[in-house]
VMD Tcl script that builds the backbone (N, CA, C; Angstrom):
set m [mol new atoms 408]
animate dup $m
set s [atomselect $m all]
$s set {name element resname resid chain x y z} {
  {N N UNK 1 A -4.346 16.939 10.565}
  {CA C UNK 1 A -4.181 15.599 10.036}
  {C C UNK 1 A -3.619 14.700 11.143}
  {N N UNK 2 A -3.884 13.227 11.178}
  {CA C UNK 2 A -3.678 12.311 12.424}
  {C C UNK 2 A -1.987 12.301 11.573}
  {N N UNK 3 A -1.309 12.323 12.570}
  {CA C UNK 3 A 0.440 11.826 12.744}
  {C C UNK 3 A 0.433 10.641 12.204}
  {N N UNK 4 A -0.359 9.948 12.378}
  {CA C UNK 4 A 0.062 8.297 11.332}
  {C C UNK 4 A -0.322 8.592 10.136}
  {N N UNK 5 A -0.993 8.963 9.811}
  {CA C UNK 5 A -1.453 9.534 8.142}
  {C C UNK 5 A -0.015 10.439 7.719}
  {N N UNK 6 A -0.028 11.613 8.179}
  {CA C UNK 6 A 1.384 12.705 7.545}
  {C C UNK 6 A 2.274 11.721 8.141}
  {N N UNK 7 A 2.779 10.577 8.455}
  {CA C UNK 7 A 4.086 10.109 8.106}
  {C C UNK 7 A 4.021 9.030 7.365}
  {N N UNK 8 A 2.980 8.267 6.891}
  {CA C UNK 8 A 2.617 7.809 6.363}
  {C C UNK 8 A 2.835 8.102 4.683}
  {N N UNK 9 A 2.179 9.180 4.654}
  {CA C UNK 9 A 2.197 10.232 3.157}
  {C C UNK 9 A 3.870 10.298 3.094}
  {N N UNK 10 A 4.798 10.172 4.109}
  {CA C UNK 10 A 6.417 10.234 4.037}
  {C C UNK 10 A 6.738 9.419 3.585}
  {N N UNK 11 A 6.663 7.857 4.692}
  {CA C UNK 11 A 7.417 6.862 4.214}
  {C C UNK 11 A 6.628 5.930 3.052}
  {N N UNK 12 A 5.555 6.422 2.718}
  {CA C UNK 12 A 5.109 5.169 1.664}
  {C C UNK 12 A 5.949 5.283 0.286}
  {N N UNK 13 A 6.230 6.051 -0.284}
  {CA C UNK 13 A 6.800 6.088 -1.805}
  {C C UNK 13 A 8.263 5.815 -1.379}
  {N N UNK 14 A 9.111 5.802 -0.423}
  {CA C UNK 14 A 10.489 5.693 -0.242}
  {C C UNK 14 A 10.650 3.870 -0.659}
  {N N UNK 15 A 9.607 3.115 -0.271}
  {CA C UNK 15 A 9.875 1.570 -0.570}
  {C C UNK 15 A 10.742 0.654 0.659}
  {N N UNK 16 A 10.754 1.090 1.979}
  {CA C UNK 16 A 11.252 1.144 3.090}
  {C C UNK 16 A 10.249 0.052 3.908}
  {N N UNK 17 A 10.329 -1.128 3.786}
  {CA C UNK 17 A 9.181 -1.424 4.561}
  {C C UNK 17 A 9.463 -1.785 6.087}
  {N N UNK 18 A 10.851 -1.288 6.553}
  {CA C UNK 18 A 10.842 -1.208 7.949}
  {C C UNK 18 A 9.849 0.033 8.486}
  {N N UNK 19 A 10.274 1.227 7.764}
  {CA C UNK 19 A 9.410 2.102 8.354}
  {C C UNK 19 A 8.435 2.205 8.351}
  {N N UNK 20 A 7.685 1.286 7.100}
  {CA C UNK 20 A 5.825 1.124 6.531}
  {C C UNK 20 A 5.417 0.340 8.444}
  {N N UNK 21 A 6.209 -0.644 8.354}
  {CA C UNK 21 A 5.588 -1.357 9.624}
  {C C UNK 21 A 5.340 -0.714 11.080}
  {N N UNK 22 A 6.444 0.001 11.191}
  {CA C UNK 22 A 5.957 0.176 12.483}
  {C C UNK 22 A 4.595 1.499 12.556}
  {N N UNK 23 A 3.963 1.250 11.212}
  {CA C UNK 23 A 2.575 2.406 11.585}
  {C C UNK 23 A 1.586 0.957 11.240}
  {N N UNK 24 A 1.724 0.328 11.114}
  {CA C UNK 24 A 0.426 -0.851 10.829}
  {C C UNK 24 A 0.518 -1.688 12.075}
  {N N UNK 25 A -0.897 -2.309 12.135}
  {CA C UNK 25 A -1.078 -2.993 13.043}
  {C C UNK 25 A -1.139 -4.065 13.231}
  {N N UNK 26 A -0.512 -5.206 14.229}
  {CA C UNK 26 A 0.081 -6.205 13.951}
  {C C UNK 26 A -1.383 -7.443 13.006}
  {N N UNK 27 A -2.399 -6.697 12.898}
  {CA C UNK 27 A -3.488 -7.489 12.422}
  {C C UNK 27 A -3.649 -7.026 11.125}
  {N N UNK 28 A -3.104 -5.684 10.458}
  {CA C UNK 28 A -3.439 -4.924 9.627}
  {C C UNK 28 A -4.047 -6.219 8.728}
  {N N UNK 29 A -5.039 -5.469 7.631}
  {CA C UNK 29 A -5.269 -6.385 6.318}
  {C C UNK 29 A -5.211 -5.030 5.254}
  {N N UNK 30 A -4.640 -5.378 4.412}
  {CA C UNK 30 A -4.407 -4.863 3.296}
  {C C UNK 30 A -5.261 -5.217 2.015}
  {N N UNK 31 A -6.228 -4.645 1.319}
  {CA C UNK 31 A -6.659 -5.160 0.298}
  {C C UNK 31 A -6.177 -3.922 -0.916}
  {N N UNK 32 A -5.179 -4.803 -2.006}
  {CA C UNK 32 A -4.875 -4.344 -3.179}
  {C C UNK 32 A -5.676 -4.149 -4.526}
  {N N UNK 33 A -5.380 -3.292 -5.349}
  {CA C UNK 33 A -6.009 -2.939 -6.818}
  {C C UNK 33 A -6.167 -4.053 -7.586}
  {N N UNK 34 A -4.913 -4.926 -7.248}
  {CA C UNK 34 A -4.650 -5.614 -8.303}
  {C C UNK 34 A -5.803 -7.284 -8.553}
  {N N UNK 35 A -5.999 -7.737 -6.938}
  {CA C UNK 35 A -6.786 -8.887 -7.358}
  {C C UNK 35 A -7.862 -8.590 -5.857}
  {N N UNK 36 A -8.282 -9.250 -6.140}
  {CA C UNK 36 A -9.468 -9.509 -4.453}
  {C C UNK 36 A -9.116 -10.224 -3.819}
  {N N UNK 37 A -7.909 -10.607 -3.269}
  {CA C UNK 37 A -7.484 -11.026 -2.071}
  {C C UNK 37 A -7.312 -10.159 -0.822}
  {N N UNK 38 A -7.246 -10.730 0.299}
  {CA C UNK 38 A -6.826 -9.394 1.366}
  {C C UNK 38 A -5.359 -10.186 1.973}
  {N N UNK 39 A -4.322 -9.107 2.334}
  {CA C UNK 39 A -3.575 -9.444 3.115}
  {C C UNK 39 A -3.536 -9.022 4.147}
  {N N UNK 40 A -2.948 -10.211 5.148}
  {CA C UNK 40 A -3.347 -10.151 6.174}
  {C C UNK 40 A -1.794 -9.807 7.373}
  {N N UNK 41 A -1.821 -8.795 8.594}
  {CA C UNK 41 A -0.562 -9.052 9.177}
  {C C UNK 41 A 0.461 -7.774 8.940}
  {N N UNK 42 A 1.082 -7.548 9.835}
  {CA C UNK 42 A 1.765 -6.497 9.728}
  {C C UNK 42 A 3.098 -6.534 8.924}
  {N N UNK 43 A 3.627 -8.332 8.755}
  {CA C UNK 43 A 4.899 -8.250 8.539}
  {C C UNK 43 A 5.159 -8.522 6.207}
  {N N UNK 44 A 3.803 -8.800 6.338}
  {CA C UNK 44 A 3.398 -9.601 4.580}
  {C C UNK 44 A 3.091 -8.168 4.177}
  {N N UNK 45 A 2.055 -7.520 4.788}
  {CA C UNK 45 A 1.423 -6.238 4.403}
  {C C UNK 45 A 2.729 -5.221 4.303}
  {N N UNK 46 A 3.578 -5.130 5.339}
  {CA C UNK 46 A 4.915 -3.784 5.004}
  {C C UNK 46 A 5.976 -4.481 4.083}
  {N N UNK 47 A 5.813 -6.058 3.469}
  {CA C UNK 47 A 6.658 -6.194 2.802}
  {C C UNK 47 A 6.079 -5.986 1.190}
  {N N UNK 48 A 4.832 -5.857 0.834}
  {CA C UNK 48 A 4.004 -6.010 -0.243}
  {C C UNK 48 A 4.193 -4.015 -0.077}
  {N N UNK 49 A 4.087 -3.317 0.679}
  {CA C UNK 49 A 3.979 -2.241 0.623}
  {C C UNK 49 A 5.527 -1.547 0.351}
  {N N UNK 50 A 6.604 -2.636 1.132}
  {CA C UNK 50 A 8.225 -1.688 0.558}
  {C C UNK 50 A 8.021 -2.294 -0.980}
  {N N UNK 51 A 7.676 -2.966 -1.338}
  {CA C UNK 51 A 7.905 -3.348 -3.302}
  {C C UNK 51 A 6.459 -2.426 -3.957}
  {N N UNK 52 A 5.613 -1.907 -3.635}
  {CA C UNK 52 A 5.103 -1.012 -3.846}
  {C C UNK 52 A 5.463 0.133 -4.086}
  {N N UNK 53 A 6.006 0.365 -3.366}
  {CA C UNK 53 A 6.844 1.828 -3.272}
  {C C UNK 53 A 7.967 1.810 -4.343}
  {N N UNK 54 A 8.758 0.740 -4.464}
  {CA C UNK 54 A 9.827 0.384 -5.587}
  {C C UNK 54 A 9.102 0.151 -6.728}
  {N N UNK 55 A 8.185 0.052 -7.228}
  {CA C UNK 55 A 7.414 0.428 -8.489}
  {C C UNK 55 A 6.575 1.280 -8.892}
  {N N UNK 56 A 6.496 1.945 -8.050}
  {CA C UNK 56 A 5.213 3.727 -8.181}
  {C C UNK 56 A 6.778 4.237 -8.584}
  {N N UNK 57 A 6.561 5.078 -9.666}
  {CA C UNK 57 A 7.852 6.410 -9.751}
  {C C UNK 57 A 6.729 7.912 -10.092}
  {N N UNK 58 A 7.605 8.573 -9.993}
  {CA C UNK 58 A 7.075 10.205 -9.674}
  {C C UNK 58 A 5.367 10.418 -8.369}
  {N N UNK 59 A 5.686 9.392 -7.344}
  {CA C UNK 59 A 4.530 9.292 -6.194}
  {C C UNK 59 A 4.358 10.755 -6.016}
  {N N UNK 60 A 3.323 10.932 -5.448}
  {CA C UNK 60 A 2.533 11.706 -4.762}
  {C C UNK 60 A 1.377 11.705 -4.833}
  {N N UNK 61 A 1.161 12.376 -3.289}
  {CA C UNK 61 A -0.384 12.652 -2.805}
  {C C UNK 61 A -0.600 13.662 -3.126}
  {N N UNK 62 A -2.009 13.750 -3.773}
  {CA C UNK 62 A -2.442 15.123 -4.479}
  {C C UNK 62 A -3.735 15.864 -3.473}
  {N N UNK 63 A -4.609 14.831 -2.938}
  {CA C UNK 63 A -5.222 15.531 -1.884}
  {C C UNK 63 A -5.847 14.451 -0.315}
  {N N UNK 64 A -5.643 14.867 0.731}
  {CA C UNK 64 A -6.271 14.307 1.689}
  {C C UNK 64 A -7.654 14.443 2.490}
  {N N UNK 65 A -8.246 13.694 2.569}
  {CA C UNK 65 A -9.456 13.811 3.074}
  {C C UNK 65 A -10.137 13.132 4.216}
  {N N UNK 66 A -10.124 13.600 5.226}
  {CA C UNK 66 A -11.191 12.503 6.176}
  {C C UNK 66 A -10.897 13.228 8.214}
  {N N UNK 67 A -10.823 12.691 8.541}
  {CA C UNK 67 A -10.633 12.700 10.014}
  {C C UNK 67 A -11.203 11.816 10.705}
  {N N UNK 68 A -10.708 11.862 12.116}
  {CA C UNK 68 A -10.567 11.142 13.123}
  {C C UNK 68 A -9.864 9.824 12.836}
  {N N UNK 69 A -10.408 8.718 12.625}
  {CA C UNK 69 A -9.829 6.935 12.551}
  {C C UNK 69 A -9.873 6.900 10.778}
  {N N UNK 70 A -10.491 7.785 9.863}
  {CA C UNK 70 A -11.075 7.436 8.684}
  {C C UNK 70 A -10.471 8.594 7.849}
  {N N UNK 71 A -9.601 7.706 6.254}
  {CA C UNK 71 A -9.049 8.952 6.024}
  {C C UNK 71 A -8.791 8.024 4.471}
  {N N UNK 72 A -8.716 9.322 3.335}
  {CA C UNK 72 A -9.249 8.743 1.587}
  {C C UNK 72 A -7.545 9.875 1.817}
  {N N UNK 73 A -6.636 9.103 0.708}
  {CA C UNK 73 A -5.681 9.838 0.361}
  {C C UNK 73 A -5.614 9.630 -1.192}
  {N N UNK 74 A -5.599 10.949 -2.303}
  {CA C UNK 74 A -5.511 10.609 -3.524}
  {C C UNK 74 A -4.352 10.539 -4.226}
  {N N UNK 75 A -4.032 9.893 -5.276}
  {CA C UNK 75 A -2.476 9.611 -5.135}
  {C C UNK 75 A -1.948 9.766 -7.142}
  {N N UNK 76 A -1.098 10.286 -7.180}
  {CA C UNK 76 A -0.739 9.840 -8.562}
  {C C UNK 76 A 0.495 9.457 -8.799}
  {N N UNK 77 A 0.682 8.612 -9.810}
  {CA C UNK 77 A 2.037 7.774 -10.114}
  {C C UNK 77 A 1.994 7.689 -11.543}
  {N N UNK 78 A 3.624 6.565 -11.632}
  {CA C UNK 78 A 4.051 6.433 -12.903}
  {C C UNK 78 A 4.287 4.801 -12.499}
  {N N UNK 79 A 3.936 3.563 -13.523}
  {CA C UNK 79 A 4.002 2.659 -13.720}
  {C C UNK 79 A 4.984 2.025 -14.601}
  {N N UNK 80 A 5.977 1.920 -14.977}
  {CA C UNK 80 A 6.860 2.092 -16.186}
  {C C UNK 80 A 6.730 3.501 -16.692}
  {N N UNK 81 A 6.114 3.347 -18.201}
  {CA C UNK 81 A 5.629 4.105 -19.147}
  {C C UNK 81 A 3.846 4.908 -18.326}
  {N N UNK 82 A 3.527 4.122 -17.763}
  {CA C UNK 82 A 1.774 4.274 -17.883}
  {C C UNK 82 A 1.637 5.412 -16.319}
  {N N UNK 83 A 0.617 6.506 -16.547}
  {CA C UNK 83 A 0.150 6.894 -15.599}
  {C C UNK 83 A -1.034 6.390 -15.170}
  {N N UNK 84 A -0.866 6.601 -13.561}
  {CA C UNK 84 A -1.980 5.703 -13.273}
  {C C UNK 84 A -2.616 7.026 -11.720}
  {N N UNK 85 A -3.672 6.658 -10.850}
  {CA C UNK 85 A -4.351 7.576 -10.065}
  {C C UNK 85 A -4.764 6.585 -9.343}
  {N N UNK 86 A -4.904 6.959 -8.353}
  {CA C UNK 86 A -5.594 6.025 -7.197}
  {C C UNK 86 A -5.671 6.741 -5.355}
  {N N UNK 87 A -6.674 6.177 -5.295}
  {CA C UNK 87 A -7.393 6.315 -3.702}
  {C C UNK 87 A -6.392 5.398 -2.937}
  {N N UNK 88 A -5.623 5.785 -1.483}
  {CA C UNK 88 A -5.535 4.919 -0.466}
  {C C UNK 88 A -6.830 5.080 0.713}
  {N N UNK 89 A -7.106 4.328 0.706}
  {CA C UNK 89 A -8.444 4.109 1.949}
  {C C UNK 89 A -7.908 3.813 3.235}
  {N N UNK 90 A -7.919 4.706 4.401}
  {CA C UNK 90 A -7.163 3.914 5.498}
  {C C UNK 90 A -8.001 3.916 6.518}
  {N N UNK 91 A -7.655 3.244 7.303}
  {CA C UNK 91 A -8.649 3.447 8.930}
  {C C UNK 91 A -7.836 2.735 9.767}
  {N N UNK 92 A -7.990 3.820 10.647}
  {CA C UNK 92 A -6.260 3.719 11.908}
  {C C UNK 92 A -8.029 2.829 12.740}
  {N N UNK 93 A -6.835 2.034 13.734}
  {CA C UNK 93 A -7.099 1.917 15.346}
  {C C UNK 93 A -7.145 2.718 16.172}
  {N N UNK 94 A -7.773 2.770 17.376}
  {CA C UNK 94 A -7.729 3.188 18.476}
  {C C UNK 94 A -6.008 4.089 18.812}
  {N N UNK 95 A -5.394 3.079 18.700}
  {CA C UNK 95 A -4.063 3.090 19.102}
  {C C UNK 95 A -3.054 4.089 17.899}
  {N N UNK 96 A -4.134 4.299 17.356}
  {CA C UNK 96 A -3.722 5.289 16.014}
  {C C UNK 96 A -2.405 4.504 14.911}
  {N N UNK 97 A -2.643 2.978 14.707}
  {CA C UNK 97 A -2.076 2.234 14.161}
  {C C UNK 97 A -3.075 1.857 12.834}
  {N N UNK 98 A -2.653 2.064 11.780}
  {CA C UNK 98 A -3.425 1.200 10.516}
  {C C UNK 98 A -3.583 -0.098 10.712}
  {N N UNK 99 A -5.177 -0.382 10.884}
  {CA C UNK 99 A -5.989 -1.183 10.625}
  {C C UNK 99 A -5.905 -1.587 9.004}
  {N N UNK 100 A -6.921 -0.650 8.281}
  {CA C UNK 100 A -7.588 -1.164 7.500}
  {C C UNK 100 A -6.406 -0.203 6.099}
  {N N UNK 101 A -5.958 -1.237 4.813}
  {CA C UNK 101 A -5.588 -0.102 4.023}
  {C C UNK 101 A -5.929 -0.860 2.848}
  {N N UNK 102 A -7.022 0.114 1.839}
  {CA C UNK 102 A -7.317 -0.410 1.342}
  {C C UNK 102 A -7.172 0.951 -0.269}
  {N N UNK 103 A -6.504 0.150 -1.139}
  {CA C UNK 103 A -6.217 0.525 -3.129}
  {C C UNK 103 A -7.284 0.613 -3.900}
  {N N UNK 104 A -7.409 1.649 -4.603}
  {CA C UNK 104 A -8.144 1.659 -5.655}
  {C C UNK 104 A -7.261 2.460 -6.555}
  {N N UNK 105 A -7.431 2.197 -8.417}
  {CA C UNK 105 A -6.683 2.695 -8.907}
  {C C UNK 105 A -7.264 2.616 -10.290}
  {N N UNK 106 A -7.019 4.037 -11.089}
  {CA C UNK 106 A -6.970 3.466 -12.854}
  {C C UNK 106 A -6.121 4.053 -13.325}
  {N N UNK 107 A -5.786 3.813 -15.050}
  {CA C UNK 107 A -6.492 3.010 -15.537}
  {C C UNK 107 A -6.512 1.659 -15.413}
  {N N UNK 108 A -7.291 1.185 -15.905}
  {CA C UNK 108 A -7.160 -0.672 -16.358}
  {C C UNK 108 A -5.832 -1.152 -16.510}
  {N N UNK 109 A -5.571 -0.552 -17.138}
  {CA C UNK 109 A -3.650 -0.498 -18.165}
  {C C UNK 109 A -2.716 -0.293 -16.825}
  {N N UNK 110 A -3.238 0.321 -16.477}
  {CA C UNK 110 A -1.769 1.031 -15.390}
  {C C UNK 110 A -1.756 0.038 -14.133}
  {N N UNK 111 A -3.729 -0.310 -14.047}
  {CA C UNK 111 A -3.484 -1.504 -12.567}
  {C C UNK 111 A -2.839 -2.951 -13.185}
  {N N UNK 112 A -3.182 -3.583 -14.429}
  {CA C UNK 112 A -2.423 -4.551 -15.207}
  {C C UNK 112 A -0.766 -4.443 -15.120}
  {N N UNK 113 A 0.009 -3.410 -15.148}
  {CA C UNK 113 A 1.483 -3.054 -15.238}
  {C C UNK 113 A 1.529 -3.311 -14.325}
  {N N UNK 114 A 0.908 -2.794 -13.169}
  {CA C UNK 114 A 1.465 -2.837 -11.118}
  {C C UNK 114 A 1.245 -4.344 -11.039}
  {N N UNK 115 A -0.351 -5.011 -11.399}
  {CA C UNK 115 A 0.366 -6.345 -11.114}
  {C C UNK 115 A 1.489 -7.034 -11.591}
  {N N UNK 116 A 2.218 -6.802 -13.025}
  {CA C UNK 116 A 2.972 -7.950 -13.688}
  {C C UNK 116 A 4.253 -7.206 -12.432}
  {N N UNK 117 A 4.517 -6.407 -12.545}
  {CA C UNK 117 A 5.916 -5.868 -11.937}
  {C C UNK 117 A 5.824 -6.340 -10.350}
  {N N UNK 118 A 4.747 -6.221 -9.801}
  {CA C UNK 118 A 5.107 -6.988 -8.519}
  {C C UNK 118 A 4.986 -8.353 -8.518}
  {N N UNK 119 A 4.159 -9.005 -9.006}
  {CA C UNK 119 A 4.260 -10.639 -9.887}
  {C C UNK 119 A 5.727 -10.484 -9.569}
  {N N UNK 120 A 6.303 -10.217 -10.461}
  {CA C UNK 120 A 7.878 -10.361 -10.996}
  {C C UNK 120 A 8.990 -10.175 -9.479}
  {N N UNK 121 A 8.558 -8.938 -8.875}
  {CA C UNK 121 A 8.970 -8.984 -7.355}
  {C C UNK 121 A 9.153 -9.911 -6.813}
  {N N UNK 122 A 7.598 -10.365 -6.470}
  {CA C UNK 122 A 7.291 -10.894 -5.395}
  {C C UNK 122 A 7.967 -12.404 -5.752}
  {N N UNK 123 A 8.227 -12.789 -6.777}
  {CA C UNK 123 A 8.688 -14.277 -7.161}
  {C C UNK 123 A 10.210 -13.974 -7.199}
  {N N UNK 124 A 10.896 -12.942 -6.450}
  {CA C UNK 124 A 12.357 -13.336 -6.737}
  {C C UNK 124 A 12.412 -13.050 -5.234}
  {N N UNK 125 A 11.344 -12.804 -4.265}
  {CA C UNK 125 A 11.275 -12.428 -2.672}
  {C C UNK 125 A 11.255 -13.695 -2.029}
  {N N UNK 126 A 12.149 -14.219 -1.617}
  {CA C UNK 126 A 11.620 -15.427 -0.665}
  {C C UNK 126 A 11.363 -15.460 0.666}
  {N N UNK 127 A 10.694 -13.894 1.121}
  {CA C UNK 127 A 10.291 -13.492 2.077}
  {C C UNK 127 A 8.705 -14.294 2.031}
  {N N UNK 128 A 8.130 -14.222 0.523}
  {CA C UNK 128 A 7.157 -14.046 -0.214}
  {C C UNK 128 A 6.379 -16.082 -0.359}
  {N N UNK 129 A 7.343 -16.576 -0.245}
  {CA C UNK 129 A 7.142 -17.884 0.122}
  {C C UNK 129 A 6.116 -18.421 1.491}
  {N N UNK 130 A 6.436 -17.371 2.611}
  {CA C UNK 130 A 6.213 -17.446 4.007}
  {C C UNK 130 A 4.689 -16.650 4.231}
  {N N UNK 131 A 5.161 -15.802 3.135}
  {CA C UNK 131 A 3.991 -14.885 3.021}
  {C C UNK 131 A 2.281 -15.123 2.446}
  {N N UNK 132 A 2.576 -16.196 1.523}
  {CA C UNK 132 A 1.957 -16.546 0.607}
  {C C UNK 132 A 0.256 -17.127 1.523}
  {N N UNK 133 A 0.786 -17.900 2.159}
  {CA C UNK 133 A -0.441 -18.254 3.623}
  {C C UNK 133 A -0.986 -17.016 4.397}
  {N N UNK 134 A -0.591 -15.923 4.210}
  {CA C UNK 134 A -1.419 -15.036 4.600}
  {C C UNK 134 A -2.551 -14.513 3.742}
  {N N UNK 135 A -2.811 -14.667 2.886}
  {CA C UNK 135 A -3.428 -14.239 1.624}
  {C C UNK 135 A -4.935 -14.989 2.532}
  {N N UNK 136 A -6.091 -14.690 2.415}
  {CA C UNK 136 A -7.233 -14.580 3.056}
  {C C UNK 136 A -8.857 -14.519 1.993}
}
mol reanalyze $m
mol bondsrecalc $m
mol representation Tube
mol addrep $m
């Protein structure tokens, strides 16, 4: 497995987004479950990813798949009450830095909960103000 992936699989559920950042790339784009926007940037993307992590409970990766730059990680969580499953899609750089990270998730129910709870986050973040212009 590439070293940015297995530490990756470490620091994502801790909600740490100092440590999310320094594996993304200062261009990363992030596209989420929740709407079809992409985010864009290393510093919006590890802050959308530490409040991620603060709303997944019982995380884990259940299986990994891929090699070289290209890699499917399957994932299961708890949403409040709701279980939910989902794909991380990643694709490192050259430089073995995440490029591309991209969510998929069900059920319906469980991706509806992840948005209201980060909704609710992200509007008491006034990191999230600054952030908001990255959206693409």
């Amino acid at each position: 497995m590439h070293p940015t992936v297995s530490r990756m699989m470490d620091v994502v559920a801790k909600g740490d987004d100092s440590l999310i950042a320094g594996l993304l790339a200062e261009d990363v784009r992030f596209l989420p479950p929740t709407y079809y926007k992409t985010w864009t940037g290393r510093e919006p993307v590890a802050a959308v990813l530490g409040h991620v992590g603060r709303v997944f409970s019982n995380f884990r990766y259940r299986r990994v798949m891929g090699e070289g730059n290209d890699w499917a990680l399957e994932f299961e969580c708890t949403i409040g009450a709701l279980d939910a499953v989902g794909v991380d899609l990643i694709t490192l750089n050259e430089a073995g830095e995440i490029q591309l990270f991209e969510v998929t998730m069900r059920p319906y129910k469980s991706v509806g909960a992840l948005r209201e709870a980060m909704n609710a986050r992200v509007m008491t973040d006034a990191r999230f103000l600054k952030f908001r212009d990255a959206l693409t």
